[in-house]
C-alpha positions in Angstrom: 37.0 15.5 20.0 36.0 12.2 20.9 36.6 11.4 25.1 38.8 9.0 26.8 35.9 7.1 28.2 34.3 6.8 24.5 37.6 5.7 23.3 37.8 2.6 26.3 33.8 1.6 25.8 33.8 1.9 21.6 37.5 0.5 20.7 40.2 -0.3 23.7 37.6 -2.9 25.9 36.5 -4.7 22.6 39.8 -4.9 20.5 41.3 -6.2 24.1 38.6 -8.2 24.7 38.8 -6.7 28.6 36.0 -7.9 31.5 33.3 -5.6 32.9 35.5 -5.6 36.0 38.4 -4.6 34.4 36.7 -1.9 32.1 35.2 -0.2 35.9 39.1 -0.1 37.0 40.3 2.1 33.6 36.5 4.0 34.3 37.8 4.7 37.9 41.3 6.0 36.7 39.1 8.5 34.2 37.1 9.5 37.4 40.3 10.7 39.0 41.4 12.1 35.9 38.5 13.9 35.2 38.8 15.2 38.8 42.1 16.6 38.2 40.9 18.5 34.7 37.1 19.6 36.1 35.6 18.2 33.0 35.5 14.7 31.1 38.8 14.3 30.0 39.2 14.3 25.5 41.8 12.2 24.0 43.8 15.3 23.3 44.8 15.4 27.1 46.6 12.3 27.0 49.6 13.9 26.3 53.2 13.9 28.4 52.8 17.1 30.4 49.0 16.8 31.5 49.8 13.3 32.0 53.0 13.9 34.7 50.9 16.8 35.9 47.7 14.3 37.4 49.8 11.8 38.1 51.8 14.4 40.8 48.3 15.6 42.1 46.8 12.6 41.9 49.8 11.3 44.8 49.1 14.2 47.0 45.5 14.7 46.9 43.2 12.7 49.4 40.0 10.7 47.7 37.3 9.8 49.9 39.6 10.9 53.0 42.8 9.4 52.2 45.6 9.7 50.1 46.0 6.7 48.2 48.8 4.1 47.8 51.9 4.6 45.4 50.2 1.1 43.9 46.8 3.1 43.1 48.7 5.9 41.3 51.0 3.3 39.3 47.7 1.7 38.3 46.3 4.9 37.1 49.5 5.4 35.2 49.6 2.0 33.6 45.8 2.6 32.6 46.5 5.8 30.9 49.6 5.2 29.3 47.8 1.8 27.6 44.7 4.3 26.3 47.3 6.6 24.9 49.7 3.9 23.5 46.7 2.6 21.8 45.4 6.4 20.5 48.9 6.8 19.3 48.7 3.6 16.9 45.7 4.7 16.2 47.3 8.1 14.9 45.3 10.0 17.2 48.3 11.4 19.0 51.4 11.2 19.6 53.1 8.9 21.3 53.6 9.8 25.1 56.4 9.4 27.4 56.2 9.4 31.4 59.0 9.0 33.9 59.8 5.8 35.3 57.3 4.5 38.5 58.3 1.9 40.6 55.5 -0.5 42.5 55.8 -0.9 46.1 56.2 -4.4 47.4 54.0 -5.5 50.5 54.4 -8.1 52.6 51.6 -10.3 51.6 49.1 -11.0 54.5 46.3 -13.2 54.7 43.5 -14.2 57.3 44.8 -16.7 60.1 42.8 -20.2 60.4 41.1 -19.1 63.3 40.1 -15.8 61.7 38.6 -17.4 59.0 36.8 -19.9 61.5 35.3 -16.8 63.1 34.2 -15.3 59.9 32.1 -18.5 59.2 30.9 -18.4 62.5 29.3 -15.0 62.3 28.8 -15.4 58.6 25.8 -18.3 59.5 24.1 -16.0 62.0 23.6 -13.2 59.1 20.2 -12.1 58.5 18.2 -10.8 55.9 19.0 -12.2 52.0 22.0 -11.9 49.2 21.4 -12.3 45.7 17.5 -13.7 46.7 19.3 -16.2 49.0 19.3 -16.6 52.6 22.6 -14.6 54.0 23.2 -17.0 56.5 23.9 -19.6 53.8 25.4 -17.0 50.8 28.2 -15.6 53.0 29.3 -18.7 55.1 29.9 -20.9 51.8 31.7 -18.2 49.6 34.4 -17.6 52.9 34.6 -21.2 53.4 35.1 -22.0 49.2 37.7 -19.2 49.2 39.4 -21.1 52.0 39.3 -24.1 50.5 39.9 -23.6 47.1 41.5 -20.7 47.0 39.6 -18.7 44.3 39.2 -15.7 42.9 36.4 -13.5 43.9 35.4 -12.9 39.9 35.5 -16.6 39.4 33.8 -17.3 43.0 30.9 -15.6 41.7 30.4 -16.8 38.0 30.9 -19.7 39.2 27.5 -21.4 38.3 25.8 -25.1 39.9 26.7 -27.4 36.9 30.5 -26.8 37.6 29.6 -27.9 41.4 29.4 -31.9 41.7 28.6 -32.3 45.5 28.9 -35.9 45.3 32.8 -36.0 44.2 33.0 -32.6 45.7 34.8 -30.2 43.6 34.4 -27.4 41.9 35.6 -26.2 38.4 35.7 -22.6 38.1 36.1 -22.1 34.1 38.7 -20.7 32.0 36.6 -18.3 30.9 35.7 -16.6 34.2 39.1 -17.0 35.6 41.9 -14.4 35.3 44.0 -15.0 32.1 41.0 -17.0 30.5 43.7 -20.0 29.8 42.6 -23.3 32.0 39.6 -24.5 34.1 40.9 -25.5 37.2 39.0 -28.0 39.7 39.3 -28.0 43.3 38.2 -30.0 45.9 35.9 -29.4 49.1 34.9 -30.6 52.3 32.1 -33.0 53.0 31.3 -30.1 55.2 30.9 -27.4 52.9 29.3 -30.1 50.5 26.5 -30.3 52.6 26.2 -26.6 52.9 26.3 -26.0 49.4 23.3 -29.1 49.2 20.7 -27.1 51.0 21.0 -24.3 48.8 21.5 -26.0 45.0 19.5 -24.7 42.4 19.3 -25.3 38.3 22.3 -25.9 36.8 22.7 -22.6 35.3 21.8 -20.9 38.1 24.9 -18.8 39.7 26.0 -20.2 43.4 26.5 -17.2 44.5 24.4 -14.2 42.6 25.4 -10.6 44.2 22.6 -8.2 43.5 23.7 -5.0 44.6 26.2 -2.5 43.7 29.6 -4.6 42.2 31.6 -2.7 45.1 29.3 -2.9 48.2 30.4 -6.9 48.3 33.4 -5.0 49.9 31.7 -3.4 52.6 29.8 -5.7 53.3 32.7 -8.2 54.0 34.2 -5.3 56.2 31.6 -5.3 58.6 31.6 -8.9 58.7 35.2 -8.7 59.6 34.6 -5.7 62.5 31.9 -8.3 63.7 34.3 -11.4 64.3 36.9 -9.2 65.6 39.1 -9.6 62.2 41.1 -8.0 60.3 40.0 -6.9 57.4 41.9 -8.3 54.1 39.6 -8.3 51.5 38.2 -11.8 49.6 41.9 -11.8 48.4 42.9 -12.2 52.2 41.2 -15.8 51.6 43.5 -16.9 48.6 46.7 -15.8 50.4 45.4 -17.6 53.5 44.6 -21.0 51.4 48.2 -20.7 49.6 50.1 -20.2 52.7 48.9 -23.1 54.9 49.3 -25.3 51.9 52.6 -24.1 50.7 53.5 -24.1 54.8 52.3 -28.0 54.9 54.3 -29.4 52.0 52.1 -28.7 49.3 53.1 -26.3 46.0 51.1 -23.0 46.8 52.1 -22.2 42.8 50.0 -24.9 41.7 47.6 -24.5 44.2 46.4 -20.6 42.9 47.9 -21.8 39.3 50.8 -19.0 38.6 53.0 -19.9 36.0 55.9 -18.3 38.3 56.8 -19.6 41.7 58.1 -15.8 42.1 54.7 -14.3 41.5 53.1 -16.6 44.4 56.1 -15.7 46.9 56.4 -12.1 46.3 52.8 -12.0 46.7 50.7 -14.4 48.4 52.8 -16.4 50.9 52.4 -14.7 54.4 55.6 -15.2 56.4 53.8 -15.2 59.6 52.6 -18.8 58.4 55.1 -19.9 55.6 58.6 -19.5 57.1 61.3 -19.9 54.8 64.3 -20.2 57.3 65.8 -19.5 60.9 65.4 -15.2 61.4 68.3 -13.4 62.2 67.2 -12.9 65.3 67.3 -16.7 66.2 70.8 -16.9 64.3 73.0 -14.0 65.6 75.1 -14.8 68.8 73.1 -13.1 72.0 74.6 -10.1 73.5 75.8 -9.8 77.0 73.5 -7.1 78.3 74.6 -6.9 81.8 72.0 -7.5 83.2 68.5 -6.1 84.4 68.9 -2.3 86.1 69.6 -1.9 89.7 66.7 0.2 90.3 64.1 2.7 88.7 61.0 2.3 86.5 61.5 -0.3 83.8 62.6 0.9 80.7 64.7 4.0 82.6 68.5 4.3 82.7 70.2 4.2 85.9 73.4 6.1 86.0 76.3 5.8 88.2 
């Protein structure tokens, strides 16, 4: 019996034309499904009961010292459930049914100006090199091109020099790297990060930004950059909401801006009401309440009784 993984590398990624990136998420899915079985899991486990079975471990059981988020089990599910669908078309097996799952909606948060000022900051004293380059260039111009145009990581880093005119400066990042593959979109940048990006331009197919280490360390490695400035950590993605926000929150069309075909999708989940407000709170609204007062004595916060 042919596995689950065979079945994503040999049929599912190429008939669905998916990206490398998106073929390690369905590979990490299998990991935890494989944990869950104690073998490589065959395409006769993706049936109902087995299925619900993980899925109820899989919420409960800590990986790499934490449980994970209701998202990170729906993604499993929606994973599976496409490899099974596609089995079952295939006649392979049947088709499967799983009870309903329901994503958990965040409130989107991104980095502040001034945490992304820090960032760059710190970012131009790195040492060492990133992808042959000098770090102290490599990380200060991705942060501040995420800032500015809003990117994608993916696209940030196939992003290669003859899509980078410095002397109208703006970037295209091309349909084909971007998410959807439907559009190239062009963005502009600062004079400032022009003449960053001048002292490090190479051929024109050269990448801007090449990453030579393990896809997943470019995580990390942002993470200590963040415990260095005294940020919060929020991922590359962190950058995108941050750009979207400040631009919807100055009169510009954030949807436009990160090119959603939904002004829903870009509210629900990239504006950050701490910098795009959308109204008076009910706090500022409701009539104030006649609180008698401040105690007559005690420790703050005790209650004096007559």
């Amino acid at each position: 019996m042919q596995t689950i993984r065979e079945l994503l590398d040999e049929r599912y990624a190429p008939l669905h034309n998916l990206s490398a990136r998106t073929v390690r998420l369905y590979g990490h899915s299998l990991d935890r499904f494989r944990d869950f079985l104690g073998r490589e899991p065959l395409i006769s486990d993706l049936e109902d009961l087995t299925l619900s079975k993980f899925l109820r471990w899989r919420a409960v059981t800590p990986h790499r010292g934490r449980i994970p988020s209701t998202n990170s089990v729906i993604k499993d599910r929606t994973q599976l459930l496409a490899l099974a669908n596609h089995a079952a078309k295939k006649r392979l097996i049947e088709f499967v049914t799983l009870a309903k799952a329901r994503p958990v909606e965040r409130t989107p948060r991104g980095y502040s100006s001034a945490d992304v000022a820090a960032l760059i900051r710190v970012a131009r004293t790195r040492e060492g090199r990133t992808g042959g380059l000098p770090s102290r260039w490599w990380w200060p111009t991705i942060i501040y091109a995420g800032w500015l145009t809003a990117g994608r990581l993916g696209e940030m880093l196939a992003l290669r020099w003859r899509c980078v005119d410095l002397e109208a400066r703006t970037v295209t990042y091309l349909a084909e790297t971007r998410k959807g593959h439907t559009r190239d979109v062009v963005r502009s940048i600062t004079p400032e990060l022009a003449a960053w990006l001048a002292e490090g331009r190479r051929s024109p197919d050269d990448l801007v930004w090449p990453w030579d280490r393990l896809p997943t360390s470019i995580w990390s490695s942002l993470k200590l950059l963040c415990r260095r400035a005294g940020v919060n950590y929020r991922g590359f993605h962190g950058l995108r909401k941050a750009s979207a926000s400040y631009y919807q929150a100055a009169g510009g069309s954030a949807t436009q801006l990160l090119d959603h075909d939904r002004p829903s999708t870009t509210r629900k989940s990239y504006l950050d009401p701490s910098i795009v407000r959308e109204g008076p709170t009910a706090a500022e609204l409701l009539p104030r309440l006649d609180l008698g007062g401040e105690p007559d004595a005690g420790e703050p916060g005790t209650v004096v009784l007559d």
